[in-house]
C-alpha positions as CSV (number, residue, x, y, z in Angstrom):
1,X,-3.2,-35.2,-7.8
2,X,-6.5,-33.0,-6.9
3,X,-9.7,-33.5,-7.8
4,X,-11.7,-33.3,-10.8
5,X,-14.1,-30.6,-11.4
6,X,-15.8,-30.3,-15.1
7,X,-17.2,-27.1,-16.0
8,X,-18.8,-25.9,-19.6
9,X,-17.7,-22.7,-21.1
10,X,-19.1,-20.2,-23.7
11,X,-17.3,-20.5,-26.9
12,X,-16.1,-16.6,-26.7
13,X,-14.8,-17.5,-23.4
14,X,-13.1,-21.1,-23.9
15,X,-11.0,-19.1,-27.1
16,X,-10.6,-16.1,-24.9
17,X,-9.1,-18.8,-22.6
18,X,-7.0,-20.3,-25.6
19,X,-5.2,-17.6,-26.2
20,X,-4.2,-16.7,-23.0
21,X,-3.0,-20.0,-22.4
22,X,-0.9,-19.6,-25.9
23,X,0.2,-16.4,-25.0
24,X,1.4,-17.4,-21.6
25,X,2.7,-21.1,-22.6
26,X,0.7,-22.4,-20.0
27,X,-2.1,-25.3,-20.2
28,X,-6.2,-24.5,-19.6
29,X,-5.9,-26.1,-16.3
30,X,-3.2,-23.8,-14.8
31,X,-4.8,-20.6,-16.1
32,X,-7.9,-21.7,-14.7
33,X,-6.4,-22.5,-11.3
34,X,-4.4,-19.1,-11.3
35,X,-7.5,-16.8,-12.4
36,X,-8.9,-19.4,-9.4
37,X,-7.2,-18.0,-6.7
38,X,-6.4,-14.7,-7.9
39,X,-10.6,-14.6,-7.8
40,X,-11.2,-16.0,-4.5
41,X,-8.2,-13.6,-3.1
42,X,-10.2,-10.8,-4.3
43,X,-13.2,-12.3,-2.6
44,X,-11.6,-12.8,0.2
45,X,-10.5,-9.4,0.4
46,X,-13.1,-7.6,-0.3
47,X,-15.4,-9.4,2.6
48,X,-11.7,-8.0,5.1
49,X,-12.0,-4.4,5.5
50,X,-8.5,-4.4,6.9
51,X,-5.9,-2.7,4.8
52,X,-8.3,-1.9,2.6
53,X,-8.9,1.6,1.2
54,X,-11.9,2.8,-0.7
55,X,-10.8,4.8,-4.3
56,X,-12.2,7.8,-3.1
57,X,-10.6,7.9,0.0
58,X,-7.4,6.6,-1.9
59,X,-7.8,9.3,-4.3
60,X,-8.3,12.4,-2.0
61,X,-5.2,11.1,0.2
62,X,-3.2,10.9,-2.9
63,X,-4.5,14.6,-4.0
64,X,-3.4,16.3,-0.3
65,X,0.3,14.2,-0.8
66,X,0.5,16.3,-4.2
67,X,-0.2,19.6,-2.7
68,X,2.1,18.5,0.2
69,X,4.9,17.9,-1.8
70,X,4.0,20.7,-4.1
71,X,4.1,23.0,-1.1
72,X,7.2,21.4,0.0
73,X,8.7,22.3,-3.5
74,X,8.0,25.5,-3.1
75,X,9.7,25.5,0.4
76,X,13.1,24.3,-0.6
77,X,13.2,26.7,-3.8
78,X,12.6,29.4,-1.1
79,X,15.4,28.1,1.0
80,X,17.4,28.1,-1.4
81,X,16.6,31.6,-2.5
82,X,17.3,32.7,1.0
83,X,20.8,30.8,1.4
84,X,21.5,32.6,-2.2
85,X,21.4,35.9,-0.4
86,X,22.7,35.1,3.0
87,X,26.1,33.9,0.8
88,X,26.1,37.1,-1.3
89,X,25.8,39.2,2.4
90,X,28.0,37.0,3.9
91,X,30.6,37.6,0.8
92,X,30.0,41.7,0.5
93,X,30.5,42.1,4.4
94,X,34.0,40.5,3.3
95,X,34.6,42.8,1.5
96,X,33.5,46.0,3.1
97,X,35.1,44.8,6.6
């Protein structure tokens, strides 16, 4: 068994906390321990710059991978377009041959 740590609460956040617990079938102690360590992972990294992206930076890279794809879209529909009329050469040389 760990140790004991008592804390006091607001009232809007102890039934904020009450409900959650109800929602999730949980007890106040494990919903406190997760929101724990889901806090000091946070923490943790946000002080580790590794693997971590800024929005903005997130946000133009995901912007360029649009227009990428979008230009690649439009690539394969002109493929296509081409193989159309290579098949439709390829089939009237047949015939004219």
């Amino acid at each position: 068994m760990g140790n004991v740590v008592s804390i006091r609460l607001e009232a809007s956040l102890l039934s904020e906390l009450d409900r959650i617990c109800k929602e999730e079938g949980k007890s106040r102690t494990t919903v406190i321990k997760e929101a724990l360590r889901y806090y000091l992972q946070y923490i943790r990294s946000k002080s580790s710059t590794e693997g971590f992206v800024p929005f903005s930076e997130y946000r133009q890279v995901n912007e360029e991978l649009k227009e990428a794809l979008r230009k690649i879209a439009e690539l394969e529909a002109l493929l296509a377009e081409v193989k159309k009329e290579k098949d439709m050469l390829t089939k009237k040389r047949r015939w004219f041959f």
